[in-house]
BAFI-431838 format. One record per residue (C-alpha): residue in one letter; z, y, x. Coordinates in steps of 0.1 Angstrom, whole numbers, plus 5000, padded with zeros to 4 digits. Layout:
# BAFI-431838
AZYX;...
# end
This chain:
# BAFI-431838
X444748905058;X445548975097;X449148875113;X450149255117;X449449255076;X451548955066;X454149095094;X454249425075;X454149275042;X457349035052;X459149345065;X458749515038;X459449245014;X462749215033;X464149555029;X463949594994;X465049214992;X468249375015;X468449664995;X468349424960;X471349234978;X473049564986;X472849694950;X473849374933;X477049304957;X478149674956;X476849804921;X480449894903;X481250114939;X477450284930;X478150334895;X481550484901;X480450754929;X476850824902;X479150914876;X481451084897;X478551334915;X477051384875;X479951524865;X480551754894;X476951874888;X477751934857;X480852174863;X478752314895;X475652404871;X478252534840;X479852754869;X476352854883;X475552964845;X478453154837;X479653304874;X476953374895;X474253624897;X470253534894;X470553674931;X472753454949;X475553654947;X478853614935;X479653884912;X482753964925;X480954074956;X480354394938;X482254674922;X481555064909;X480855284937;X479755054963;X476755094980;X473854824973;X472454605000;X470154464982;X467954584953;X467954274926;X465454274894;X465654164862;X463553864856;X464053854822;X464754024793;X467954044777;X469354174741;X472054364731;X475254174717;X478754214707;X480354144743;X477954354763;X476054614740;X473854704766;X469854564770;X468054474801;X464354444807;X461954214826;X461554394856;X463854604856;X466154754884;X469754684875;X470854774913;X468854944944;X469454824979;X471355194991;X472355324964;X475955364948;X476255124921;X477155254885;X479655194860;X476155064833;X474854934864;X477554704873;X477754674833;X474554534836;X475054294866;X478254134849;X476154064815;X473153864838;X475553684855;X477553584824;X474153484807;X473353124809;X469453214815;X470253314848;X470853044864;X471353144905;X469252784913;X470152874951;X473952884949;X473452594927;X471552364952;X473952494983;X476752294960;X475152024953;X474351954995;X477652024999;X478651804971;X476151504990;X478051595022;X481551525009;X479751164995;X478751075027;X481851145041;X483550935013;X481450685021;X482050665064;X485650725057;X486650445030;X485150155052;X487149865065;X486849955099;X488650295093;X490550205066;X491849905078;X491349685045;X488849565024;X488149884996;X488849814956;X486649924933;X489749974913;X490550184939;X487350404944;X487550454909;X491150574905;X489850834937;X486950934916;X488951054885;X491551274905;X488451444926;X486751544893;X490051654876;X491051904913;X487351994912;X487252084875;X490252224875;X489852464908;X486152584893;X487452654861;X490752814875;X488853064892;X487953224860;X490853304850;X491853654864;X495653504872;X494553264897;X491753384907;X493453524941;X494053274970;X497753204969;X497753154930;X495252934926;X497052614943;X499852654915;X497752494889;X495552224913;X497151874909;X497351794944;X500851694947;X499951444919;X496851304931;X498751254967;X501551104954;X499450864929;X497150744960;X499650694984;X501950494960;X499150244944;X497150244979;X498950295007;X499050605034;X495950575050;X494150595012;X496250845008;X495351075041;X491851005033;X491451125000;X493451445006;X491151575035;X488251465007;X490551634979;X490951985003;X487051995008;X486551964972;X488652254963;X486852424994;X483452404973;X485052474941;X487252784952;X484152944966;X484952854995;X488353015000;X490552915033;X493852935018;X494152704988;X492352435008;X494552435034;X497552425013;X495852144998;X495251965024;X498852015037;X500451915003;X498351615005;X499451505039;X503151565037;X503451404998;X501551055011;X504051045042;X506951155019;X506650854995;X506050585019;X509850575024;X510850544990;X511850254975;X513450254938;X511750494910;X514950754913;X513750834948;X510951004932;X513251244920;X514251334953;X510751324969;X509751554939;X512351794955;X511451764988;X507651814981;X508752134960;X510952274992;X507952175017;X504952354991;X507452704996;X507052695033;X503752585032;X502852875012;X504953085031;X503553025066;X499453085050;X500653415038;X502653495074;X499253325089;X496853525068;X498753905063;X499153895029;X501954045009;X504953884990;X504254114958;X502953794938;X505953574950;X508253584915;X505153394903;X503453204932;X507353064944;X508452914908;X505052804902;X504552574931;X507552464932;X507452364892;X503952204903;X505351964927;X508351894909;X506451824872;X503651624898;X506951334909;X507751264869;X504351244859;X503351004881;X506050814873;X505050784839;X501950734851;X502750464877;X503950164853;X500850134830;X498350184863;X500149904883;X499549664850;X496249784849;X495349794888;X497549504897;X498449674927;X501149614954;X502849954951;X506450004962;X508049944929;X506049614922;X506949464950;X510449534949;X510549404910;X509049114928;X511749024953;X514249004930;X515948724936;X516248664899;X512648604896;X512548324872;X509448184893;X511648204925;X515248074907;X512647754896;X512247774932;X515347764942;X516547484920;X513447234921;X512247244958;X515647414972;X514547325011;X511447475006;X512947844990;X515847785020;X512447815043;X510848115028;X513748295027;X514248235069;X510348305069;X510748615050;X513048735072;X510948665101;X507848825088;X510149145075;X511449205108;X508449135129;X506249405104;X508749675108;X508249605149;X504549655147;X504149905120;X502549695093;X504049705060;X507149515060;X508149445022;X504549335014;X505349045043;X508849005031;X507248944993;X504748745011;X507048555023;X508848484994;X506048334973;X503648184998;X504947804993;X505347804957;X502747534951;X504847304968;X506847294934;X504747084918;X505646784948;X507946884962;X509646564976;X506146574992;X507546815019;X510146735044;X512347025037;X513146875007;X513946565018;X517546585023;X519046205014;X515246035006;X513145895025;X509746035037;X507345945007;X504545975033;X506245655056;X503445405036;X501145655024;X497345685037;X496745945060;X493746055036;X495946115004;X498746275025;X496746555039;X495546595002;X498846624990;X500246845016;X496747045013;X496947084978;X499747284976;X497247594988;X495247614957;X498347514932;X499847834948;X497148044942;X496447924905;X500547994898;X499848354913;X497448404894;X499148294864;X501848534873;X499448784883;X500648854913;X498749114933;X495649014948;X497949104987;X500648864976;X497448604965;X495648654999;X499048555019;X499348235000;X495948095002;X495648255043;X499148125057;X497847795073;X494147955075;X491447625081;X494047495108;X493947115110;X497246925099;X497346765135;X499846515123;X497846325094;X494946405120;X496546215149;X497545925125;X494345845113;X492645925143;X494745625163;X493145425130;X489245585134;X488445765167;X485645915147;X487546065120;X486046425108;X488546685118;X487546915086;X488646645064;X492246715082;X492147105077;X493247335051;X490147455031;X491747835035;X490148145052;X491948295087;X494048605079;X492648935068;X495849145075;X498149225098;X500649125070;X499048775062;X499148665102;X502748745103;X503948535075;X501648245094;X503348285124;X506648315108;X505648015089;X504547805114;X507747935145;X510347875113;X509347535108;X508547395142;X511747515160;X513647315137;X512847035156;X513447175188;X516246985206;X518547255223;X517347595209;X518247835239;X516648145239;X514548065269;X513147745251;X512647915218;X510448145239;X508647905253;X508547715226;X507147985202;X504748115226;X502847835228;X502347815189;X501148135191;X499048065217;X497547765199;X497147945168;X494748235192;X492547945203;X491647825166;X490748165161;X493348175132;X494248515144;X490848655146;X490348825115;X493948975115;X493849265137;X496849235156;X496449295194;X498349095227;X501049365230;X501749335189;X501748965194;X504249005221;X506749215197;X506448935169;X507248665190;X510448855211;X511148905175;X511248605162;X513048465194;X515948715189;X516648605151;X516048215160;X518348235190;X520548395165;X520448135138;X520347845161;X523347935180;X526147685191;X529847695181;X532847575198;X534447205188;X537647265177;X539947005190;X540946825162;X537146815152;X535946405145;X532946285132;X532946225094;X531245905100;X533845785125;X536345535104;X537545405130;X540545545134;X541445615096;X544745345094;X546045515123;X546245865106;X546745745074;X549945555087;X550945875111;X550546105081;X553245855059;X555645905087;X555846275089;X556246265049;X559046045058;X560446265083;X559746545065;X561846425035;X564846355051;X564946685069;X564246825032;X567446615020;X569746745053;X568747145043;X569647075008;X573346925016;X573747235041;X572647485017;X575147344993;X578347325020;X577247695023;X577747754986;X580647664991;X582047815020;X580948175007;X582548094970;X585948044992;X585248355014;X584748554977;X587548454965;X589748474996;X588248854998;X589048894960;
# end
């Protein structure tokens, strides 16, 4: 066998070896858009059978009277029945390009295209391409670069299901003479629904995504009708922006109402837009209205079994999770109460700085909250617990500290999963020191062994995915180096946190994260302004002493028994001249009586 032969053979070994790995690493994402495109092939071929004509033509194209463009042959024979009791021949003309079309004629053309033998294979194969085209655009859309995050499968799945209920039901709703005109049809897709769902679970981006994907399946399904995919695609835009700033279930109510008073004008402005008449309005009005309103309950029904389910960071699950009154975070609170004192100053940190850069905020905040909670299994491991003990690492190896400290990492990630947290919350606990080396154990036992193995110092973490991870590291990190900070102006806290910032860019912590320089920038003027805050000074008061000072406790103890000296006698002297009073005013009453 030649070189150019074994080069060939090992190139093509090696891209069906990549596709093999491709396949086995993304098979559930495969599965889930197969099934997805068989069942839309399956309503596209049921439609084809029961809608359109052996001629690629819809048969609503036609009507009595109008003159034929084209001359269209039976190519097969066809009985009489009870719904059309009329028969067609092989062969035979049912309509002739030029002519006027009958009243039997167009009898005729409505019984071949309701026939499920005639099959218009061309209409049928346009859908499908166009059914491939809104894959592939699926497919360039939900990728990390875009999208910003890693893609679910739980996700893509959820996506799946609402595309073939909209697509089902637009298809089918065409059938039905009621909404089978433009501006009627969008009362009975589930758009609203599908928008809100998405955006809650997933986020806005998702959310925005899907809807242009949702708008351009109702495009193919509507036969291609303008209007009730743009409504759809503005329903679906304004619902996933709407419930971003929602954030107990009773605002759903009110984003319900909103989306109801924003489907009116939307509707409103297509028919302005298009010249079409207000003559359908007593139904069109109520109805899309009712459908966005119904749409906000449903999901919440819908909403509570999905996050179990999904396990997803929506709204409402994070906000349960804040609560204070957490059992995880009251244990928290009363067995390492340093170390919940510094996630709460870390959460606010991370809260504020999110909200600066437009990241999400309460997933930090939640972060925040429940990144340390390993540390409850040691906690007078960690010096912010340490309050009147001494530092149990003062005559510990080096070695076992940084295993101690490094521990607490994987403990927190084994209690979130216990708790089963949300894989967001999980990803900030085990990514909030990254693979950063504990430079103090490191410098200690490097003074011991020069050629100590810096990995064996390091946390055994990956670098932040998320904007939303890197925050609550740098909030982490600022929080609980500045309380060493002798002096904490605002020009030193600057300083200061610059510099950890800096150091954290040069281990490439921050690589992975996303944020840019002038996002970095915000964070840290950020978390100067609330340090410089909550370092502030206060003014002595003049009386202030040192608790510890004794010194001079004899000397007030014997200038405090004076004034109670003093300040009985005086007592005694106000008592004899309230009583000479007495007197004096008994002998004015009775010199007056």
């Amino acid at each position: 066998m030649s070189k150019n032969e074994k080069s060939e053979e090992n190139a093509i070994s090696l891209f069906f070896s990549s596709i093999a790995k491709f396949i086995s690493r993304n098979w559930g994402f495969i599965l889930a858009f197969f099934i997805t495109f068989a069942l839309a092939t399956a309503i596209v071929w049921y439609d084809a059978n029961t809608s359109e004509t052996m001629a690629s033509f819809a048969i609503e194209e036609y009507e009595v009277g109008q003159v034929a463009d084209k001359t269209i042959y039976a190519k097969k024979s066809l009985p009489e029945d009870v719904q059309y009791p009329v028969a067609i021949e092989k062969g035979e003309k049912v309509i002739r390009k030029g002519f006027p079309i009958t009243e039997e004629e167009f009898f005729k053309l409505q019984k071949m295209a309701d026939s499920p033998v005639y099959v218009d294979y061309r209409a049928f194969c346009d859908k499908i391409l166009y059914l491939i085209l809104i894959s592939v655009l699926w497919i360039v859309l939900f990728n990390p670069v875009l999208l910003r995050k890693k893609v679910e499968l739980k996700e893509v799945i959820l996506e799946c299901v609402l595309f073939v209920i909209v697509f089902f039901t637009t298809s089918f709703g065409m059938k039905n003479a009621i909404f089978q005109n433009p501006y009627t049809l969008p009362v009975m897709i589930p758009s609203v629904f599908c928008a809100f769902l998405v955006a809650i679970l997933f986020g806005q981006t998702s959310a925005l995504f899907f809807g242009f994907l949702l708008s351009l399946g109702v495009l193919g399904a509507s036969s291609f009708q303008i209007v009730p995919t743009l409504f759809t695609l503005a329903v679906c835009v304004s619902s996933s922006r709407i419930v971003m700033k929602i954030e107990r279930r009773i605002d759903m109510v009110f984003a319900s109402l909103m989306q109801a008073v924003l489907s009116l004008v939307f509707i409103t402005f297509l028919k302005v837009m298009f010249n079409s008449d207000f003559n359908d309005a007593v139904f069109v009005f109520p109805g899309l209205a009712f459908n966005a309103f119904l749409s906000g309950i449903l999901v919440l029904g819908f909403l509570t079994p999905l996050e179990s389910i999904m396990n997803t960071a929506s709204v409402f699950r994070l906000m349960d999770l804040s609560d204070q009154n957490a059992p995880i975070l009251r244990k928290l609170l009363l067995t390492a109460s340093g170390t919940h004192q510094h996630s709460m100053m870390v959460a606010q940190l991370a809260e504020n700085a999110c909200k600066e850069i437009g990241a999400n905020a309460l997933l930090a905040r939640v972060g925040a909250y429940y990144h340390d909670i390993g540390k409850m299994e040691h906690p007078e491991y960690f010096t912010e617990n340490n309050i009147d003990t001494a530092n149990k690492h003062t005559d510990l190896n080096p070695s076992l500290s940084v295993s101690v400290i490094k521990s607490h990492i994987k403990l927190g990630v084994e209690k979130a999963h216990q708790l089963r947290l949300p894989k967001q919350i999980i990803d900030i606990i085990a990514e909030h020191h990254g693979n950063s080396v504990i430079s103090y154990f490191y410098m200690k036992a490097k003074e011991k062994d020069e050629n100590v193995n810096p990995e064996d110092y390091s946390y055994m973490g990956n670098p932040p995915a998320s904007k939303e991870s890197a925050v609550v590291m740098l909030a982490d990190v600022c929080e609980a180096a500045c309380k060493s900070l002798e002096k904490p102006t605002a020009q030193r806290l600057e300083k200061f946190i610059q510099e950890l910032i800096n150091k954290k860019i040069e281990s490439g912590q921050l690589d992975n994260s996303a944020l840019t320089f002038g996002e970095l920038t915000k964070i840290r003027d950020i978390f100067v302004r609330i340090l410089a805050a909550y370092y502030h000074g206060r003014i002595k008061y003049q009386n202030q002493k040192d608790p510890d000072d004794t010194s001079d406790s004899e000397t007030t103890e014997k200038t405090l028994s004076e004034k109670d000296k003093s300040f009985s006698s005086e007592t005694r002297h106000s008592e004899r001249s309230e009583e000479s009073q007495s007197k004096k005013d008994k002998s004015m009453s009775s010199e007056m009586k």
